[in-house]
ZALO-511413 format. One record per residue (C-alpha): x negated, y negated, z. Coordinates in steps of 0.1 Angstrom, whole numbers, plus 2048, in hexadecimal, padded with zeros to 3 digits. Each point is the difference from the previous one (the first is absolute). Layout:
BEGIN
> px py pz
> X Y Z
...
This chain:
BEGIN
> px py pz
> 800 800 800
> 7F0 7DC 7F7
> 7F9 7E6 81C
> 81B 7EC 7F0
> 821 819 803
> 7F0 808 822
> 805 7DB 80C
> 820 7FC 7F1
> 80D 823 80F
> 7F0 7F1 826
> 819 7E0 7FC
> 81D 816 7FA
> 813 80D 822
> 7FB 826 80D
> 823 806 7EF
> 818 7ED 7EB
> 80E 7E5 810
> 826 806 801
> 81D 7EF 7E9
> 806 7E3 819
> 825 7FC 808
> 814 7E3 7F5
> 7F7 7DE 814
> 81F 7F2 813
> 7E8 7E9 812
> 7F2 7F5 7DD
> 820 7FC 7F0
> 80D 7ED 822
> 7E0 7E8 7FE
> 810 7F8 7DD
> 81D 7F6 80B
> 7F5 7EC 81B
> 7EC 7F1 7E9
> 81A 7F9 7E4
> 816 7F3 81C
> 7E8 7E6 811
> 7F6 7F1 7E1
> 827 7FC 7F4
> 809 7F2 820
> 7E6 7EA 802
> 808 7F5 7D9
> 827 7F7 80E
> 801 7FB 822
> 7DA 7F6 807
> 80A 7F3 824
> 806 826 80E
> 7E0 80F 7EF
> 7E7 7E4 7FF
> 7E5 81A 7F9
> 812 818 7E8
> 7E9 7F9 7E7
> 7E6 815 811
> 81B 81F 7EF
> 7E3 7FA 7E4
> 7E4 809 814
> 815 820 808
> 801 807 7DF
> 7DF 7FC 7F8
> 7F2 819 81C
> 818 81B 7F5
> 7F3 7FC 7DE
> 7DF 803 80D
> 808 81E 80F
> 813 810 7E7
> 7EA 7FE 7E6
> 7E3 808 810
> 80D 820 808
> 809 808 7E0
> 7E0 7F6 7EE
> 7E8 814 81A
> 818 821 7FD
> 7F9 7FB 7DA
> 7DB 7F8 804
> 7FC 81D 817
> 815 81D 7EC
> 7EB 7F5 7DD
> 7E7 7E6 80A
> 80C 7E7 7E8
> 81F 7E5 7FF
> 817 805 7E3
> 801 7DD 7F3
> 817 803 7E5
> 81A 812 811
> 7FC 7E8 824
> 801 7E1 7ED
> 821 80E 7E8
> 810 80A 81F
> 7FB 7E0 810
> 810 7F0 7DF
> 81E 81A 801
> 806 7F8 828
> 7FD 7DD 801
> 806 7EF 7DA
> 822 806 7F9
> 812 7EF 81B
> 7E9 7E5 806
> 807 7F8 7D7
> 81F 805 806
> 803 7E4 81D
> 7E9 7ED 7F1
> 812 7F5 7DD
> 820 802 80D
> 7F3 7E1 817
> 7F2 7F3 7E3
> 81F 800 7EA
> 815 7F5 821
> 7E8 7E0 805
> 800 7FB 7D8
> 827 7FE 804
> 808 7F4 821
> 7E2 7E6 80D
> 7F5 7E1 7EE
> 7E7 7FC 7E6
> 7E5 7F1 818
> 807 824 810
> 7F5 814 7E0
> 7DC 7FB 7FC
> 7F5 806 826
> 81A 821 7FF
> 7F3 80D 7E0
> 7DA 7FB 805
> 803 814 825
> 818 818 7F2
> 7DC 804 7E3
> 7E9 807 81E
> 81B 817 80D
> 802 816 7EB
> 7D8 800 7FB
> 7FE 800 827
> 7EF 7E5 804
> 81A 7EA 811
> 7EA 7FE 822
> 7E2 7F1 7F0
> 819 7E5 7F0
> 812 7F8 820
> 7DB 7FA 812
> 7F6 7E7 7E4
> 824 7F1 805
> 7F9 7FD 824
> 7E1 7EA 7FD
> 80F 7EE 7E9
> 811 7E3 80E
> 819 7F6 7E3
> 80D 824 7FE
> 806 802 825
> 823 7EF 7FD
> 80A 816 7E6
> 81E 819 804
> 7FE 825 808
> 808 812 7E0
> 816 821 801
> 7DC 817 7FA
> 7E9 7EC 81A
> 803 820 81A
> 7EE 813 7E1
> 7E3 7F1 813
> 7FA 820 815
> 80C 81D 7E7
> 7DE 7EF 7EA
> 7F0 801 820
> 808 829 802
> 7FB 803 7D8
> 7DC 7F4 803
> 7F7 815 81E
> 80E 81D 7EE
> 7EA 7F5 7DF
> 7E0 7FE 81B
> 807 81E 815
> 7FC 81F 7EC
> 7DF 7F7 7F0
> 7F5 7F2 825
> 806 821 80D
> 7F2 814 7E5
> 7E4 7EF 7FE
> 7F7 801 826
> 80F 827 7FC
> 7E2 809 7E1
> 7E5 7EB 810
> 802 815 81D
> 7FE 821 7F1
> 7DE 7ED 7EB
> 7F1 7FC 81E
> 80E 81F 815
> 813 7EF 816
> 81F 80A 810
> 816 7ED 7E5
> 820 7FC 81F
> 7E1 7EF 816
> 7F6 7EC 7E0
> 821 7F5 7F5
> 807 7F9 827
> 7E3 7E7 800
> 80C 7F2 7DC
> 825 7F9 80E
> 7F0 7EF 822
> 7ED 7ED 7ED
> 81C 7F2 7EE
> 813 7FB 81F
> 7E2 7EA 810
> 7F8 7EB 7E6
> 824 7F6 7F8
> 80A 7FD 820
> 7E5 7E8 808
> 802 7ED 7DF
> 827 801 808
> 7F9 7EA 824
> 7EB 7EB 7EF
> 814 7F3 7E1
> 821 802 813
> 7F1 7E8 81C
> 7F2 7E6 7E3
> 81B 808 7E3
> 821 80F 810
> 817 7FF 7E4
> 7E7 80A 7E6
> 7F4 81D 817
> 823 810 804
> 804 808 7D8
> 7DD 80F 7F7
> 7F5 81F 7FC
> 7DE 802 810
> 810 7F3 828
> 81C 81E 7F8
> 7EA 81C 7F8
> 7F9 806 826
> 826 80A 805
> 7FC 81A 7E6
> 7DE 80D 80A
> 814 802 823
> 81A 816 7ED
> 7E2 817 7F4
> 7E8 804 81D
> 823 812 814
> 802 815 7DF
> 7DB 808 808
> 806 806 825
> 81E 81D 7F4
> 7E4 810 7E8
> 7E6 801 81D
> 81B 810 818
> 80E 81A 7EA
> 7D8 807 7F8
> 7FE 809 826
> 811 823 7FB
> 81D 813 80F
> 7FA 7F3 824
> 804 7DE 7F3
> 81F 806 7F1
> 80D 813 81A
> 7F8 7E2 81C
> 813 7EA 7EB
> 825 811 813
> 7ED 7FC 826
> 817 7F1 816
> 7E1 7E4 809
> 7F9 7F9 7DA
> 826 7FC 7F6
> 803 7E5 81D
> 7DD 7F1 7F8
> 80E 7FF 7DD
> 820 7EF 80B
> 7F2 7E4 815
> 7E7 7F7 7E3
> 824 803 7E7
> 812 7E7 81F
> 7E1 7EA 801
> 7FD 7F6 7DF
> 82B 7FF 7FA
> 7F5 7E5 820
> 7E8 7ED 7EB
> 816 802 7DC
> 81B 7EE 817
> 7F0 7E8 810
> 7F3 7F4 7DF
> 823 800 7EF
> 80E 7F0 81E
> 7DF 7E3 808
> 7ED 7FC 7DF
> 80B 7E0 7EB
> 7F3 7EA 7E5
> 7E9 7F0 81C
> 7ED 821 804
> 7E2 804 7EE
> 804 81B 7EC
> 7F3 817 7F2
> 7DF 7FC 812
> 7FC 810 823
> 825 7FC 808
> 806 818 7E2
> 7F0 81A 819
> 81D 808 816
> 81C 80A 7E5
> 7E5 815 7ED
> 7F6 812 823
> 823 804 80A
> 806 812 7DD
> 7E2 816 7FF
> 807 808 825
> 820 80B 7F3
> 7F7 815 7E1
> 7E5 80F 80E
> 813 812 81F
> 815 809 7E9
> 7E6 813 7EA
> 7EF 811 824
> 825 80B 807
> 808 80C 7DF
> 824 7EB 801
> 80B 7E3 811
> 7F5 7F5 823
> 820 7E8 808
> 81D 80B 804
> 81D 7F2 7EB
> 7ED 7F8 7DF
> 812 81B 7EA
> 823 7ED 807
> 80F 802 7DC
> 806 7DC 7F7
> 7D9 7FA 80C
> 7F5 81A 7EA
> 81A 7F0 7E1
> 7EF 7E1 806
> 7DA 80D 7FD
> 80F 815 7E0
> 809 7D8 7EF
> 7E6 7F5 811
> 7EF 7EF 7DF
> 81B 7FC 7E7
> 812 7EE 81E
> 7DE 7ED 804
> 806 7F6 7DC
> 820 7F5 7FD
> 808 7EC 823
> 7E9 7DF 7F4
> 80F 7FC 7DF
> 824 801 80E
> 7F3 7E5 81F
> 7F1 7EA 7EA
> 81F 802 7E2
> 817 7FE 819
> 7FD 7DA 801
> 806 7F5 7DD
> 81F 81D 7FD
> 80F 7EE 824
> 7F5 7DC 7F9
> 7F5 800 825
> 7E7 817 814
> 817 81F 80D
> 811 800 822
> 7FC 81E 818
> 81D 80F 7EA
> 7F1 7FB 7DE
> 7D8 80C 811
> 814 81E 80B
> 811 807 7E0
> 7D9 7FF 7EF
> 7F4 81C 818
> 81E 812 7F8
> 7F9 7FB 7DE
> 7DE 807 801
> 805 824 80D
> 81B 80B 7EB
> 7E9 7F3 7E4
> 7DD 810 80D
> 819 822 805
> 809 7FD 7DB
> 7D8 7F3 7F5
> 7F5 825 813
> 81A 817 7EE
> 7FE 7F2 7DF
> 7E0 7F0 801
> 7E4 80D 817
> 806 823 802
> 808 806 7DD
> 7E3 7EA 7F6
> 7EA 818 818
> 80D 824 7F6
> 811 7FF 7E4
> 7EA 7E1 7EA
> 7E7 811 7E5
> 804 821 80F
> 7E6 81B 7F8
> 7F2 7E4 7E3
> 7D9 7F8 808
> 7F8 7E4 81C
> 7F4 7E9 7E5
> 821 7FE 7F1
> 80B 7F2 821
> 7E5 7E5 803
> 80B 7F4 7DD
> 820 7FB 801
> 7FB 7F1 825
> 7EC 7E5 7EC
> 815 7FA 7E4
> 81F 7F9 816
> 7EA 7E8 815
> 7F7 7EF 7DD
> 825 7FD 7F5
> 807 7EF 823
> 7E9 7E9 7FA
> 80B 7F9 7DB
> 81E 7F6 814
> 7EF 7EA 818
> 7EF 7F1 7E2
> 820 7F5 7F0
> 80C 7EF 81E
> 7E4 7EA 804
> 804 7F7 7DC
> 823 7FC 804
> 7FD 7E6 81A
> 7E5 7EC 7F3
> 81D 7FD 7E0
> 819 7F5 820
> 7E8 7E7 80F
> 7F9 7F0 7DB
> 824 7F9 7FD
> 806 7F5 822
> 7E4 7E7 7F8
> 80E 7F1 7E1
> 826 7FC 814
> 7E9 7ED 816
> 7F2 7EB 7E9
> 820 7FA 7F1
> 80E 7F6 821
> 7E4 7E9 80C
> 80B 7E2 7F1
> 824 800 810
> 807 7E3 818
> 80C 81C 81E
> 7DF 815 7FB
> 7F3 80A 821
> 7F9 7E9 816
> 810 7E5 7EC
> 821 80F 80A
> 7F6 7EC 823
> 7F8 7DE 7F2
> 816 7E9 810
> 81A 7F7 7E5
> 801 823 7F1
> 81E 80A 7EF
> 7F8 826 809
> 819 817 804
> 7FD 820 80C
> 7DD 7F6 807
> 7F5 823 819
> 815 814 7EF
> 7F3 81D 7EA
> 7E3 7FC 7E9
> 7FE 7F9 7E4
> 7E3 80F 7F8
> 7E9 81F 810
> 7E6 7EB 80C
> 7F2 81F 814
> 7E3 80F 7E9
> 7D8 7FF 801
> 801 7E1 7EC
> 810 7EF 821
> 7E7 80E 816
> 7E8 7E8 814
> 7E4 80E 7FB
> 7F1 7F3 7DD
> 7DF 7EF 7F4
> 801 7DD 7FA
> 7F6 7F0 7DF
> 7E4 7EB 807
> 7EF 80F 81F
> 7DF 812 800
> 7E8 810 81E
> 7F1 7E6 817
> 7D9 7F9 7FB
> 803 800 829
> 817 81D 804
> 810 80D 81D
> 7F8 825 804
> 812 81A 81A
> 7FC 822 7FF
> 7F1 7FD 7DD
> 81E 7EC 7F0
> 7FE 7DB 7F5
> 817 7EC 813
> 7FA 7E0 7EF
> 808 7EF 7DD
> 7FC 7E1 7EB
> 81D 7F0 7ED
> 7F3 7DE 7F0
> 823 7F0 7EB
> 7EE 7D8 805
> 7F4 7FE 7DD
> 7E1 7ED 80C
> 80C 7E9 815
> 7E8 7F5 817
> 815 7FA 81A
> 815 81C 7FE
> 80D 80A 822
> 7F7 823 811
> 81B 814 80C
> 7FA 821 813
> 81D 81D 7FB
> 7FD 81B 81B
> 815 815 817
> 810 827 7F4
> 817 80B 7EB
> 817 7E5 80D
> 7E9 7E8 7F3
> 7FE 813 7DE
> 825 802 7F8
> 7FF 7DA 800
> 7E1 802 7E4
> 81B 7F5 7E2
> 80B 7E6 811
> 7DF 7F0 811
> 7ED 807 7DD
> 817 7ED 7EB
> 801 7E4 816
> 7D8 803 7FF
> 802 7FE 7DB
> 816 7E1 801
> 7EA 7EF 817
> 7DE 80D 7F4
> 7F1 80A 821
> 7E3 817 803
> 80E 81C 815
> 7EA 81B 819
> 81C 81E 803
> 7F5 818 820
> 81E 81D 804
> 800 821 815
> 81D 812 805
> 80F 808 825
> 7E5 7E7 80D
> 809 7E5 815
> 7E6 7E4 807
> 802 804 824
> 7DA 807 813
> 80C 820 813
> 80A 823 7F0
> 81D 804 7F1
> 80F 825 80E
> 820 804 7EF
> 80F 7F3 7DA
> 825 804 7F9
> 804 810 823
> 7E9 81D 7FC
> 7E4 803 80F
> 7DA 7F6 7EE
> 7E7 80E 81D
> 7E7 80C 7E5
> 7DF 7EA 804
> 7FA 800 7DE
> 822 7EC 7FC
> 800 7E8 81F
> 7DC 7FA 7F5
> 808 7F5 7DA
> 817 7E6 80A
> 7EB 7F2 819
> 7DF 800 7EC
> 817 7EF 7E5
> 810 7E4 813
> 7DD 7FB 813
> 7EE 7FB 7DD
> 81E 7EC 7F5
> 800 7E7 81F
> 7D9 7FA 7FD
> 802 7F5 7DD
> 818 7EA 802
> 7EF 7EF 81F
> 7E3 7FD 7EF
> 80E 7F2 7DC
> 81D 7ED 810
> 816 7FF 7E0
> 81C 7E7 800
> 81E 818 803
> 808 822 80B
> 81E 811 7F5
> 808 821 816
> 81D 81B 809
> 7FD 81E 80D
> 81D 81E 80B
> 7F2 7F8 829
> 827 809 809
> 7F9 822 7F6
> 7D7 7FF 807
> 7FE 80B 829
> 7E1 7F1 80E
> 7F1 804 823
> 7EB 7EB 811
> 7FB 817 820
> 818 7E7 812
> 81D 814 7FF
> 815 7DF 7F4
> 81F 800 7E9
> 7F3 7FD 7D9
> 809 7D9 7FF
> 7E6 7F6 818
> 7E8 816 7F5
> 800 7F1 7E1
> 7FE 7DC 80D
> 7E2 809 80F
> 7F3 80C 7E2
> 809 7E5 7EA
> 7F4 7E5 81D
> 7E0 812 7FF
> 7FA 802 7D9
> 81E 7EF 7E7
> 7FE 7DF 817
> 7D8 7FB 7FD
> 804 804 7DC
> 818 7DE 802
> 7E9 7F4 81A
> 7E6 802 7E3
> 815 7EC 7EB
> 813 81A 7EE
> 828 7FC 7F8
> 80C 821 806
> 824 80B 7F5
> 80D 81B 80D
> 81F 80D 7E9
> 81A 812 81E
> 806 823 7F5
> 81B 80A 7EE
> 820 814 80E
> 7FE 823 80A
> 818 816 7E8
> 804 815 81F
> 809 81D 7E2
> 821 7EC 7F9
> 7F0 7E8 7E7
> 7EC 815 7EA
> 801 80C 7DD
> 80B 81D 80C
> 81D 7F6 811
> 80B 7EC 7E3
> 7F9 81D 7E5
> 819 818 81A
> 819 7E7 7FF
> 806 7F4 7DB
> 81C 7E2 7F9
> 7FF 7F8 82B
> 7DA 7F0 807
> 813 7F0 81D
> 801 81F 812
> 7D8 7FE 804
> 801 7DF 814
> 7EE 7FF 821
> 807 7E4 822
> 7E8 7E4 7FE
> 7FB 803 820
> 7F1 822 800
> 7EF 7FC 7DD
> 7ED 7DE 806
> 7F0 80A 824
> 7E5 7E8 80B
> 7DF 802 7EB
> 7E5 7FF 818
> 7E1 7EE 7EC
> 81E 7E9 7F4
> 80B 7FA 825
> 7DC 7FA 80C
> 7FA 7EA 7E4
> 81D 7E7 806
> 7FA 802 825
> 7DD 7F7 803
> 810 7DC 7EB
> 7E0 7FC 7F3
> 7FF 7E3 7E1
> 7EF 81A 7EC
> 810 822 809
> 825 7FE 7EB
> 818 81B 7F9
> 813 805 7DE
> 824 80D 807
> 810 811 7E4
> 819 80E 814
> 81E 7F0 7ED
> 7FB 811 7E1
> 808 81F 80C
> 817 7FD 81C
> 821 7E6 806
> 809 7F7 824
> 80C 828 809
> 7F4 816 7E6
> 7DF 809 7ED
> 807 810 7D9
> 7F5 81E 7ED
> 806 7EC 7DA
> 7FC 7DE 7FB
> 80B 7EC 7E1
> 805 823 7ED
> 7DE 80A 80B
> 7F4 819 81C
> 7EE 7EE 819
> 7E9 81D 80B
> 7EE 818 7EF
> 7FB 81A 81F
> 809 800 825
> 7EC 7E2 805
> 7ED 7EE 7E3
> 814 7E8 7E7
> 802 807 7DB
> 7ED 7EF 7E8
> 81A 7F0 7EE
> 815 7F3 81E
> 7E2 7EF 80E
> 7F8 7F2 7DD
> 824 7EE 802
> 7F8 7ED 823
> 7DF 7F3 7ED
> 812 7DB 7FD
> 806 800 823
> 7E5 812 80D
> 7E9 7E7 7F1
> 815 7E1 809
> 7FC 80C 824
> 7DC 80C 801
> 7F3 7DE 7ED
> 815 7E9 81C
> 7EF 816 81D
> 7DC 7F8 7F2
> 806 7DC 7F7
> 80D 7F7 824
> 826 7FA 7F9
């Protein structure tokens, strides 16, 4: 016998390890799993940390197959490529294609056009599962972190899953060959190969979730830990079944079974406290990621020692249904939350969430019988495993034909939206000159008149005319800083200094023309979710920002932007930034209002003390989600029904309030408060036009209509009047 067959034969067990019995406890981890993460999608208040059901999902995964792959590895010494890869395809394909285009076509038919091209090109990296890795670009991005979820965004994980099962096999097989090379126990070898994994992701996983949370929770490589969890507990069965017939027999001992079910109890303990205290504070997945993955693979692994189950209870029929549907009711519970909206014109009621997990499980029921199960056993039956592979890809490539065709199809909407607009523009009630005293507008919030609403509205667009700063401001290695010269050499053109976030940047049409008129040289500074306060800002639209690398950007820009203009003193300043929504903390434990007056007495007020007129332009309302394109698309013909209080909309702007305090000659603030609320109500539509383009910037087009008076204003602010 050669050295190599005697290796491999000294990894198998003394005898065959036996068919193991079907996993209640695996299939009741499923449903807990499925359940948390629904509950938490309709009722987040109950569940704040059901989304940890992924991380459940992961480890069983990881387990799974592991378990598989080795018993294959170990009876031939080779994977089966082919034939793992096709019969991944044949499981998972079908009813994820399935979900996938009917969301499509349901978007396509029921959401706006603004709607189509961010649905289609995630429904693209669906299907090619790579959703994650476009969801952690999105997440560093600042002008896509307003966007809506799309019906495929929970896709995110199945990718996740896709890639590990793309990674596994030749991980394992390579560890598995390398071993017998160097006549090595390959289990011991592919032992090290999956610890190592576990290690170096889990570490990497602390690191980048501490100094990029939301990028860390969609990629791959701070994931990989969970499945490498999954695996080692597959390992741990191989080495006990290798320990013979004692082993096997101590797995029915009276002190083994109740060793088993305290380890089973323990981590059912830890899944629930992280269900139950986890929340979008937590930093996760990082460390905290530890006690859900622990709690599972305490679970399945007393379950493997045991042979069955170590809790009672877990093979209760409706559990068990539930881990059956597990992933077609996975599929098909986000499409129908996020659909639900435009189908009611109004975000569902506990009656209407209860009717979409109804829904959901009578259509994950129907996606199992007629989708998954056939797909699995019935699907290219007894035809070779490439067959499967190729007809897995062609489907994905007639999906995205599909997606394709709606991104075409609403750059063709947007065009024609944009030449109503045009059309429109030179009526005396367009926009905001439906408010000009005199007006003979009626009708003038009613609905629009046109869909103002598509990337062409969107805030964020270059400037003609501006160019990189010969002095530039760099954070993080982006330049913060440019150069927009409209004086036509004057020589005494004046210098006017632009800066603040993406509340600044949504007044850019608006500021620029008015530059253009007056042929000012303009310096334009703009980070987005960056106040200019001196302390760390720790939360942005009410969720938390602890990541260094984020509190440190916004301070080394604001920093950079003070000390420049102290030192070149321009004549102006022109600045507004979202500080309702950008939580600071000074370490004073004071209320946000005098937080910021600190801050603004300690670095806004020297810059007028330095001879600077700074205008502050007040924030606009909050849309509070009543006054947002979304609302107004939900409910066609009645844009009155998307009004909020004014009261509650215009809350106090703290920079603003400072500013106005301190009653400083040079620090003034620019209220434009009246163009989008009356005395009691703030609007959705304006003079046939949506006023905003998201759930808290303004659209292009609206802002581009207040030019007359936005200018009027700003020019009697810097003149003194």
């Amino acid at each position: 016998m050669s050295q190599q067959t005697s290796t491999l034969e000294s990894a198998r067990p003394a005898r065959p390890r036996p068919k193991e019995k079907f996993r209640t406890d695996i299939q009741a981890l499923r449903a807990l799993a499925v359940g948390a993460v629904v509950v938490n999608h309709l009722w987040p208040q109950f569940l704040p940390g059901g989304y940890v059901g992924v991380d459940i999902f992961f480890v069983i995964s990881g387990f799974l197959i592991t378990r598989h792959l080795v018993d294959e590895l170990r009876a031939s010494g080779r994977v089966r490529f082919a034939t793992f890869y096709g019969r991944r395809m044949r499981r998972l394909l079908p009813a994820a294609l399935l979900v996938g285009l009917i969301s499509l076509v349901a978007s396509w038919i029921l959401q706006p056009y603004s709607r189509w091209v961010d649905v289609a090109w995630e429904t693209l990296a669906s299907v090619f599962y790579g959703e994650n890795w476009l969801l952690a670009a999105k997440s560093v991005d600042y002008s896509a972190s307003h966007e809506m979820a799309t019906p495929v965004q929970h896709y995110w994980s199945l990718s996740v899953e896709e890639q590990f099962y793309l990674v596994w096999p030749l991980l394992l097989a390579g560890a598995f060959l390398l071993a017998l090379r160097v006549r090595k126990a390959p289990l011991g070898f592919v032992s090290a190969a999956m610890g190592t994994v576990f290690v170096l992701s889990l570490a990497f996983s602390v690191y980048f979730t501490l100094t990029s949370k939301n990028e860390a929770y969609f990629v791959t490589t701070t994931r990989a830990w969970e499945f490498a969890a999954g695996g080692l507990i597959a390992l741990a069965t191989f080495a006990l079944a290798g320990r013979g017939s004692r082993a096997m027999d101590a797995q029915h001992a009276p002190a083994t079974r109740m060793l088993m079910g305290l380890l089973a109890l323990a981590g059912l303990v830890a899944l629930g406290v992280s269900l139950a205290t986890f929340n979008e504070q937590t930093l996760f997945p990082g460390a905290m990621a530890l006690v859900p993955v622990l709690g599972t693979a305490a679970i399945v692994l007393s379950g493997s020692v045991l042979g069955e189950s170590a809790l009672p209870g877990l093979g209760f029929r409706p559990v068990q249904f539930l881990g059956d549907v597990s992933y077609s009711l996975y599929l098909w519970h986000w499409p129908l939350i996020v659909l639900a909206v435009p189908v009611l014109g109004h975000e569902p009621g506990n009656l209407g969430k209860t009717a979409i997990a109804v829904a959901s499980i009578l259509l994950a029921y129907l996606t199992k019988r007629f989708v998954e199960d056939p797909g699995r056993t019935i699907l290219f039956k007894n035809r070779k495993p490439r067959v499967s592979i190729l007809a897995g890809f062609a489907t994905m490539a007639a999906a995205g034909v599909v997606s394709v065709a709606m991104v075409l199809s609403a750059a063709h909407a947007e065009q024609l939206q944009q030449q109503k607009l045009e059309s429109l523009s030179h009526g005396p009630c367009y926009g905001a000159a439906s408010l000009a005293e005199g007006a003979s507008c009626p009708d003038k919030y009613g609905p629009p008149a046109a869909e103002n609403i598509g990337k062409a509205e969107s805030p964020y667009f270059a400037v003609p005319g501006c160019r990189a700063a010969s002095d530039p401001i760099v954070v993080q290695g982006s330049s913060y800083l440019q150069d927009c010269d409209y004086s036509g050499g004057k020589k005494d053109a004046k210098t006017v200094w632009f800066v603040g976030d993406s509340h600044a940047e949504h007044w850019k049409v608006a500021f620029f023309e008015l530059a253009r008129k007056q042929q000012w040289k303009v310096r334009m500074s703009l980070a987005g979710g960056c106040s200019l306060a001196d302390v760390k800002r720790v939360a942005f639209m009410d969720a938390p920002r602890l990541d260094e690398k984020s509190q440190q950007r916004c301070l080394d820009w604001s920093r950079q932007i003070s000390d420049k203009i102290m030192e070149q003193r321009p004549e102006t300043v022109v600045t507004s930034t979202f500080s309702v929504k950008e939580t600071i903390d000074d370490g004073t434990g004071r209320d946000q209002l005098s937080q910021y007056r600190s801050s603004v007495e300690r670095r806004i007020a020297k810059w007028g003390g330095n001879g600077t007129t700074v205008i502050v332009v007040r924030d606009s309302p909050l849309t509070l989600g009543r006054t947002t394109p979304g609302c107004v698309a939900n409910n066609k013909g009645n844009a009155l029904a998307c009004t909020t209080e004014r009261k509650k909309a215009l809350v106090p702007d703290p920079t603003a309030e400072a500013v106005a305090g301190l009653a400083h000659p040079k620090l003034k603030v620019l209220d434009m408060s009246d163009q989008f609320c009356d005395d009691k109500r703030c609007y959705a539509v304006t003079g046939g036009l949506y006023v905003f383009y998201d759930n808290n910037h303004l659209t292009k087009s609206y802002v581009e209509s207040l030019e007359p008076v936005f200018g009027q204003r700003l020019l009697q602010l810097m003149q003194g009047a």
